[in-house]
C-alpha positions in Angstrom: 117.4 75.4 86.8 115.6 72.2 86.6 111.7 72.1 88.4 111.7 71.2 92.0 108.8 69.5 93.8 106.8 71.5 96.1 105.8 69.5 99.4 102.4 71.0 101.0 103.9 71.4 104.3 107.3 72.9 105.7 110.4 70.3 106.9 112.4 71.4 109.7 115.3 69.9 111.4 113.6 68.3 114.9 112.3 65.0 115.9 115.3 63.7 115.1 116.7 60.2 116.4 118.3 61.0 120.0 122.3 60.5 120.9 121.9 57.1 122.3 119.4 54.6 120.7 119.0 52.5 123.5 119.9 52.8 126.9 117.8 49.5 128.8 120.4 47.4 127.2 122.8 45.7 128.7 125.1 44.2 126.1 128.2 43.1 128.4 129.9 40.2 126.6 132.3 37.9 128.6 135.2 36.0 126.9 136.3 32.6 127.8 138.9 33.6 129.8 136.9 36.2 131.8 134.7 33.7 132.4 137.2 30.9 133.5 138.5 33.7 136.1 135.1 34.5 137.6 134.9 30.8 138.2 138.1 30.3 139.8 137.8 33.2 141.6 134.4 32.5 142.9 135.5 29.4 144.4 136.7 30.9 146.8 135.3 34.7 147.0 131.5 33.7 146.6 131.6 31.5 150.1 133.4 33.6 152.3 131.5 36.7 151.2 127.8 35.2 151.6 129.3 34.4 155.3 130.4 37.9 156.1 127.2 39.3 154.6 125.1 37.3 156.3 126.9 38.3 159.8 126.8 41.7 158.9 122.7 41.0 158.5 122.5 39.3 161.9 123.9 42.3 163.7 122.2 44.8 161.8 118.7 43.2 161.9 118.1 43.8 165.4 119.7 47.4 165.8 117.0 48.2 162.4 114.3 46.6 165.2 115.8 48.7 168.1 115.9 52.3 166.4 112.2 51.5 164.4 110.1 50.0 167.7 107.3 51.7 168.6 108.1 54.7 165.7 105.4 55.2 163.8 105.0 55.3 160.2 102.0 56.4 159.2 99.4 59.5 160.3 101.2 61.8 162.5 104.9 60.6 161.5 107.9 62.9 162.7 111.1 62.9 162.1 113.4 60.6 163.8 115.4 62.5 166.6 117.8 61.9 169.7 119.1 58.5 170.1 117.1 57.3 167.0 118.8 59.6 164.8 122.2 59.4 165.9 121.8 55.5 165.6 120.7 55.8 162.1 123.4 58.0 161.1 126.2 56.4 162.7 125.3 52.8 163.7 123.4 52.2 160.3 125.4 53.7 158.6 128.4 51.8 159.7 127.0 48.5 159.0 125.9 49.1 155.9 129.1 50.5 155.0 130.1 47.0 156.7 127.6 45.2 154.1 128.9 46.6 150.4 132.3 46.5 151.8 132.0 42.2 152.2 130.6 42.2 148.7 133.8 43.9 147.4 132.6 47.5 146.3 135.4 50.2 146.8 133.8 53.3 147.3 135.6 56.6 146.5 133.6 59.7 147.1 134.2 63.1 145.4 132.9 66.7 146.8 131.3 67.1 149.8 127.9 67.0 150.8 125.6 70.1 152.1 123.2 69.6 155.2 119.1 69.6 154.5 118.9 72.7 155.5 121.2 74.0 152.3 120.0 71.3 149.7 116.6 69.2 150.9 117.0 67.5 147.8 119.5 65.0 146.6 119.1 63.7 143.0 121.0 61.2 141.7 121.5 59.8 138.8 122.5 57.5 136.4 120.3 54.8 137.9 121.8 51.7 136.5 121.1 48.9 139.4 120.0 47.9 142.4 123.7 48.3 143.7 123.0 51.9 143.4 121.5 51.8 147.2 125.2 52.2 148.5 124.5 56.2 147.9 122.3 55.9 150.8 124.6 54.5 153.3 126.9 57.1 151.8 124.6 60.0 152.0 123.7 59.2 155.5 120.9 57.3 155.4 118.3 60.5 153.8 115.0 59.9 153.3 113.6 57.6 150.1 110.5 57.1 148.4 109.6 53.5 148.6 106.5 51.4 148.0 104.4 50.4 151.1 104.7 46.7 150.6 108.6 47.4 150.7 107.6 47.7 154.5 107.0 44.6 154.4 109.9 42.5 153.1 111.5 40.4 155.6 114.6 41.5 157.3 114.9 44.7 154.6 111.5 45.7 155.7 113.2 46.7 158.7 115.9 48.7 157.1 114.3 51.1 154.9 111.9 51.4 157.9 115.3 53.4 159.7 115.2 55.6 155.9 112.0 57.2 157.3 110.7 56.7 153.2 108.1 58.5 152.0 105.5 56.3 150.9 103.5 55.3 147.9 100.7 52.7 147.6 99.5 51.0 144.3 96.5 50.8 146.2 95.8 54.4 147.1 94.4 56.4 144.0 95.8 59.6 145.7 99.1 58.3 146.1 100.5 60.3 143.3 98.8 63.9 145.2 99.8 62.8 148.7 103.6 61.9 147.9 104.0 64.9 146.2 103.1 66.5 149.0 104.7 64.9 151.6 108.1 65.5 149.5 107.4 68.9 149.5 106.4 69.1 153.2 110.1 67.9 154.1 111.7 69.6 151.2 110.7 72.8 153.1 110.7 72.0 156.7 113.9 73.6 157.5 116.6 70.9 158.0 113.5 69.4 160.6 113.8 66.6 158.3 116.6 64.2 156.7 116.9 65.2 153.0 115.0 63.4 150.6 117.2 61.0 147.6 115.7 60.7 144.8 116.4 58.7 141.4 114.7 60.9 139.0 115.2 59.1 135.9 112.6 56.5 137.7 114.4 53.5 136.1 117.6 51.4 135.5 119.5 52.8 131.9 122.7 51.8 131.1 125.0 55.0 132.0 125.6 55.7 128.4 123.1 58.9 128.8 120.6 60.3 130.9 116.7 59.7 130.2 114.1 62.3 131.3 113.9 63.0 134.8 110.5 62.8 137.1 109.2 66.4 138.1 108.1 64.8 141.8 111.6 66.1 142.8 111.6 69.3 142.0 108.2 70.3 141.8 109.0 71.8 146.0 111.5 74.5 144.0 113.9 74.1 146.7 117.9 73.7 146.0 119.1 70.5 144.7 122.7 68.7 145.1 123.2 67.1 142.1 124.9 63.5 143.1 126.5 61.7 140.0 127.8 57.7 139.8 129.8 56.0 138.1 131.2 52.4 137.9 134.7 52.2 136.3 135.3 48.9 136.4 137.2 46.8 133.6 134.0 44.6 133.3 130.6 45.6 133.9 128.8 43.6 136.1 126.9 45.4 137.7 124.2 47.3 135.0 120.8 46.4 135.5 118.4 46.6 132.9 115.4 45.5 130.8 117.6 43.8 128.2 120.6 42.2 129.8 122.1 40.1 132.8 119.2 39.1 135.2 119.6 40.0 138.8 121.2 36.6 139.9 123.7 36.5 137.6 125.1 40.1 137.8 124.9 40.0 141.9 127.1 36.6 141.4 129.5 38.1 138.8 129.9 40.9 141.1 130.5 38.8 144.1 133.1 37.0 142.0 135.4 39.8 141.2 138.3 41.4 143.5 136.8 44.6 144.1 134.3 46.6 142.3 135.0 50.2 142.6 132.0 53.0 142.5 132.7 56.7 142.7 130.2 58.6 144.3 130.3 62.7 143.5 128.6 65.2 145.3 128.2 68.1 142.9 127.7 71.9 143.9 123.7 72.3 145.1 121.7 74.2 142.4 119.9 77.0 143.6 116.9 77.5 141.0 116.1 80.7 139.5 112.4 82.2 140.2 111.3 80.9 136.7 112.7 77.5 137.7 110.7 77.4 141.3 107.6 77.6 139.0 108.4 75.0 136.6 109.7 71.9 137.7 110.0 70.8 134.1 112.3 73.4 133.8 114.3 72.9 136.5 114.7 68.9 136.8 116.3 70.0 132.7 118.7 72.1 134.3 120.0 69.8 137.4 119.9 67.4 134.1 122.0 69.4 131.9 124.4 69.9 134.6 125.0 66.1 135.6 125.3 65.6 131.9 128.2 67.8 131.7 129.8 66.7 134.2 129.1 62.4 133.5 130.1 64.0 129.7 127.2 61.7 128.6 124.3 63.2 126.3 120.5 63.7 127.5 117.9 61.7 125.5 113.9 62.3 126.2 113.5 58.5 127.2 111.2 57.6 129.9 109.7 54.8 131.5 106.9 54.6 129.2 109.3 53.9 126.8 110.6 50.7 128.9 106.6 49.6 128.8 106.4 50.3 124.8 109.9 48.0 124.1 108.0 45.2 126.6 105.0 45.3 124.1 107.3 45.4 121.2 108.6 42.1 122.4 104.8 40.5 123.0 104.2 41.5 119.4 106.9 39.2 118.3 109.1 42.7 117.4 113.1 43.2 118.4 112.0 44.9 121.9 114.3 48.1 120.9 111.5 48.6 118.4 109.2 50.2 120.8 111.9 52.9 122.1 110.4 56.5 120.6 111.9 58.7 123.3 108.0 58.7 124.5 108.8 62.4 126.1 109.6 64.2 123.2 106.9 62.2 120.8 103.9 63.3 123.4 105.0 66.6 124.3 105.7 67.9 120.2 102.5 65.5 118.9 100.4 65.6 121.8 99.2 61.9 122.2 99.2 59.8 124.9 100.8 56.4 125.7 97.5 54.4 125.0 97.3 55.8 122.1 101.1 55.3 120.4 100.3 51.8 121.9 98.0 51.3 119.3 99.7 52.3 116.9 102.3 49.5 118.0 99.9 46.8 117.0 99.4 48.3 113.4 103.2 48.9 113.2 103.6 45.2 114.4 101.0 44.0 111.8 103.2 45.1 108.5 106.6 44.5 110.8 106.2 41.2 112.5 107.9 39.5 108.7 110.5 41.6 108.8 113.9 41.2 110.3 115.4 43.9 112.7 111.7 45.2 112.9 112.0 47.8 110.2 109.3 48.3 106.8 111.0 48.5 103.4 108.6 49.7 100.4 107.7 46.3 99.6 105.8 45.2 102.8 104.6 49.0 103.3 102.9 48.6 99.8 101.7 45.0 100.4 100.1 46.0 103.1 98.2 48.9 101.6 97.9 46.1 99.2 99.1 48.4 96.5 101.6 48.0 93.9 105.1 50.2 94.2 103.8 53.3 92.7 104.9 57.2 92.3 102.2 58.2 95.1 102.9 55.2 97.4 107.1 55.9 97.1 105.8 59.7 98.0 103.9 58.6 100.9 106.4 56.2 101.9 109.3 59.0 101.8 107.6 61.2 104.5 107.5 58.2 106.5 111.1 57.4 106.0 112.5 60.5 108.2 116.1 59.3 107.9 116.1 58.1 104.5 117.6 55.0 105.1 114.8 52.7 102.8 113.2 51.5 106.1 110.8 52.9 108.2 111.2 51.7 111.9 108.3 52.1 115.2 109.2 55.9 116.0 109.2 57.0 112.3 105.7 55.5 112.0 104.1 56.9 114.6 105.1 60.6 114.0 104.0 60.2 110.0 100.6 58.9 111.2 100.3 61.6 113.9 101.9 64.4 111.9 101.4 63.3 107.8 98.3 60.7 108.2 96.0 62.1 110.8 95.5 65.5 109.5 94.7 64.0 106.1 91.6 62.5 107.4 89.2 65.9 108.0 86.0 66.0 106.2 87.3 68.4 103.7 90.0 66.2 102.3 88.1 62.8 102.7 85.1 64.2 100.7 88.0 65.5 97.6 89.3 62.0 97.8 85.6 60.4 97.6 84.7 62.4 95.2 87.8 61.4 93.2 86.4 58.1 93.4 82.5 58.9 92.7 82.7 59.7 88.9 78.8 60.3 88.4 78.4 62.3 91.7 75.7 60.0 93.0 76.8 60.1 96.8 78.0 56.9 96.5 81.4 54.5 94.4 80.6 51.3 92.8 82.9 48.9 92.4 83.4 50.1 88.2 84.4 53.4 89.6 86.4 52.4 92.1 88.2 50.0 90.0 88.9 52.5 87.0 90.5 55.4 89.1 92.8 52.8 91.1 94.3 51.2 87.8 94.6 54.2 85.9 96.0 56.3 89.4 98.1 53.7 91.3 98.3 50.4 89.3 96.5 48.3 91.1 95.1 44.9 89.8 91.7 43.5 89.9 92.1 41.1 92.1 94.1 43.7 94.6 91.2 45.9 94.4 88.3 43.5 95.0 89.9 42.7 98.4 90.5 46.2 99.7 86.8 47.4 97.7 85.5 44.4 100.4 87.4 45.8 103.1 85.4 49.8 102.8 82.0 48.2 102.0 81.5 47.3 105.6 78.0 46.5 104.8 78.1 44.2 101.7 76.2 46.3 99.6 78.3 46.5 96.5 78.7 50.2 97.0 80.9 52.6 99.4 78.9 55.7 101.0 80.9 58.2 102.4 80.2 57.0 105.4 81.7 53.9 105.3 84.9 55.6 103.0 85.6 58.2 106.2 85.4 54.8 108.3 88.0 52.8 106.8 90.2 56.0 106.3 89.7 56.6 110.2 91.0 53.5 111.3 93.3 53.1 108.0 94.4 56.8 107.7 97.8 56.2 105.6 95.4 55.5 102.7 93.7 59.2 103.0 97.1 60.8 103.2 97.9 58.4 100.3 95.0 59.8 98.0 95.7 63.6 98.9 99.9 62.6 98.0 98.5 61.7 94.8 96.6 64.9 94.5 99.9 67.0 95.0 101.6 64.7 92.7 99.5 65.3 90.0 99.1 69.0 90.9 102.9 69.5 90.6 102.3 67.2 87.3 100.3 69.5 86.0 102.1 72.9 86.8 105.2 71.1 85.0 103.2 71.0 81.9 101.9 74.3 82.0 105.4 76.2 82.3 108.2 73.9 81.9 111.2 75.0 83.7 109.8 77.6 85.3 108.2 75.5 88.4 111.5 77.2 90.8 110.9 77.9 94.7 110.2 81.8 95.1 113.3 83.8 97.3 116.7 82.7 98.6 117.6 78.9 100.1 116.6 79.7 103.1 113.0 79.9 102.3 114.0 77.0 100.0 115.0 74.9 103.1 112.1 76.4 105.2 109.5 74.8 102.8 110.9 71.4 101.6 108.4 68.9 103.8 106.8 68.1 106.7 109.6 65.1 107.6 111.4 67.4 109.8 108.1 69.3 111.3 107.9 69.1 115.2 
């Protein structure tokens, strides 16, 4: 059987690239003709429409003004009741089915919907636009979180004053504590309250999955009625996203069209189990899972970190997708924070930003290790390159520094790899020694190796201390992951040697499987 090479740590099938790539695109393409039609069709759809909205505005302004005077919104607020209410829920509710109908939406709704006192919570999802407020009217009018300044917005400021919203300030380092807590204050108030509608993926995807949702929803462990959308419409103008239509042009297209249908479906409430009332991780997974099943779209661990990652991406002069790395999964399994896969961003970005589509091959890996293409470097390289497509792209780099890189850099390893270096054991490498072992080890030329010997000697001394070599590896740690490749390499070189044809994994190919790298490792 021929000799097989032993990796130091075990692979394992996880981390692996999610069902959907991308969901913040919007990648609607119009033809000609669809095109041509919107305009003739505008004409005469876009006038008339803007006139019956803005009717349906004047009359609904004023009744917004009479149900919200002298209510109160902050300090002691209670819920609406008498008159109040029954104008929300009926007078409201009317006009603003009045409103979406004069933009042309068609609005079938599916299931039926519990009261508060059954389901507090109603999560919906998949948030794809800003059209996605018609659940509201639909719903009833229920309660919504919205930010303060909202409030005040001319004309709207008045209607989502009649939502009774819970609110969160920018401003207010406590928001975060006191709108959880207000949530679950009406969450448990026993039907007191409206029922509280919540978008829990927290931004605008595409439909083609659902992201992670927000725990803020189900943190009060109180039944949930899943509501599901969906827009089945010939053309899509109405997705929303951070790569796509802006907000003008998809609000005209839609005003353009005949109709634009939206189905609206009220799924069975979801009673959570006592393990789920004390995890709200656990529980926003399963109202997830079951709106999945039921959109028969997959889950991905996407969140709105992700969104902030593919706007740096784009800053950095990368393709903006570049920055998605399903942010969930990569800080739950690695434990790192945004700020820090943000920095990684900018060294990704610094070997990237000459490549097309945003993705390292060998080449610029290696000239930016300024090394040649060598056995070690294709090593290092190949733990990188998770997929093993020849490229490594932003999410494959940042769990190889985190899970391959990173560890490489204790004391322990750093002070093998110096001492690789320091021939004469004199606590310090001169420029002879570290010359010798980097043409002899990994083929690197002089004049490569003055410029990277510059680079460690921080102080200009002509010689690297250790001090200055655990430095450089800190900030640069795919070169001490590098050095200890090189190590197993010619470890595994040297066990070849000894008993050629014998070097054979011990046991069945399971264990086989079980030990073949740390590409796979969560």
């Amino acid at each position: 059987m021929p000799s097989q090479r032993v990796f130091a740590l075990p692979r394992q099938q996880s981390l692996l690239l999610p069902a959907v790539i991308n969901p913040f695109v919007q990648d609607t393409e119009l033809s000609k003709a669809t095109i041509i039609k919107c305009i003739l069709q505008g004409i005469f759809l876009v006038p008339l429409r803007a006139i019956l909205i803005s009717l349906v505005l004047m009359v609904t302004w004023p009744v917004a003004v009479i149900i919200t005077f002298k209510h109160p919104l902050k300090g002691a607020v209670a819920p609406m009741t008498g008159w109040r209410r029954l104008m929300c829920q009926s007078v409201m509710a009317a006009l603003g089915r009045a409103y979406y109908f004069c933009m042309g939406f068609r609005v079938v709704v599916k299931g039926k919907q519990v009261g508060s006192g059954e389901a507090p919570i109603l999560a919906v999802a998949p948030h794809s636009t800003f059209f996605d407020g018609i659940v509201c009217i639909v719903a009833g009018l229920p309660s919504t979180v919205s930010r303060v300044e909202n409030l005040a917005t001319p004309i709207f400021g008045r209607f989502v004053r009649c939502l009774q919203p819970v609110l969160v300030s920018r401003k207010d380092p406590d928001s975060r504590k006191n709108t959880i807590q207000e949530i679950v204050g009406r969450a448990k108030s026993g039907g007191r309250w409206p029922q509280v509608l919540i978008f829990p993926e927290g931004t605008c995807t595409n439909r083609s999955c659902l992201i992670t949702f927000k725990q803020g929803a189900f943190i009060p462990g109180v039944p949930v009625q899943p509501v599901i959308l969906r827009y089945p419409n010939k053309i899509d103008t109405v997705t929303w996203t951070w790569q796509g239509f802006s907000s003008r042009t998809l609000l005209l297209l839609t005003l353009c069209q005949l109709y634009t249908t939206v189905e609206i479906e009220f799924l069975p409430p979801h009673i959570p189990t006592e393990e789920e009332k004390k995890s709200p991780a656990l529980l926003a997974s399963k109202v997830r899972d079951i709106m999945a099943k039921a959109l028969g779209v997959p889950v991905t661990d996407h969140t709105y970190e992700d969104c902030r990652l593919m706007i740096s991406a784009g800053e950095l002069t990368l393709p903006m997708e570049a920055g998605l790395v399903e942010f969930t999964k990569i800080s739950r399994k690695l434990n790192i924070k945004w700020d820090n896969v943000r920095k990684e961003l900018d060294g990704f970005a610094a070997m990237a930003t000459s490549c097309k589509g945003g993705r390292i091959s060998i080449k610029e890996f290696a000239s930016f290790l300024k090394l040649p293409v060598n056995p070690a470097l294709e090593e290092l390289f190949a733990l990188f390159d998770r997929n093993g497509d020849g490229t490594i792209d932003f999410r494959e780099y940042v769990i190889g520094v985190t899970i391959l890189c990173r560890p490489a850099n204790t004391e322990e390893v750093l002070r093998l790899a110096f001492r690789l270096f320091d021939t004469d054991e004199d606590e310090k490498i001169t420029r002879e020694e570290f010359t010798a072992l980097l043409r002899s080890a990994l083929g690197v030329s002089d004049l490569n190796m003055v410029k990277l010997f510059k680079e460690i000697d921080a102080d200009g001394s002509g010689f690297i201390t250790f001090s200055e070599f655990q430095a450089f590896a800190t900030t640069h740690p795919e070169y001490a992951k590098l050095f200890t490749t090189y190590l197993e390499l010619q470890r595994y070189q040297a066990i070849q040697e000894a008993t050629p044809g014998d070097l054979e994994l011990s046991g069945s190919g399971e264990n086989q499987e079980d030990s073949t790298s740390d590409k796979k490792d969560d």
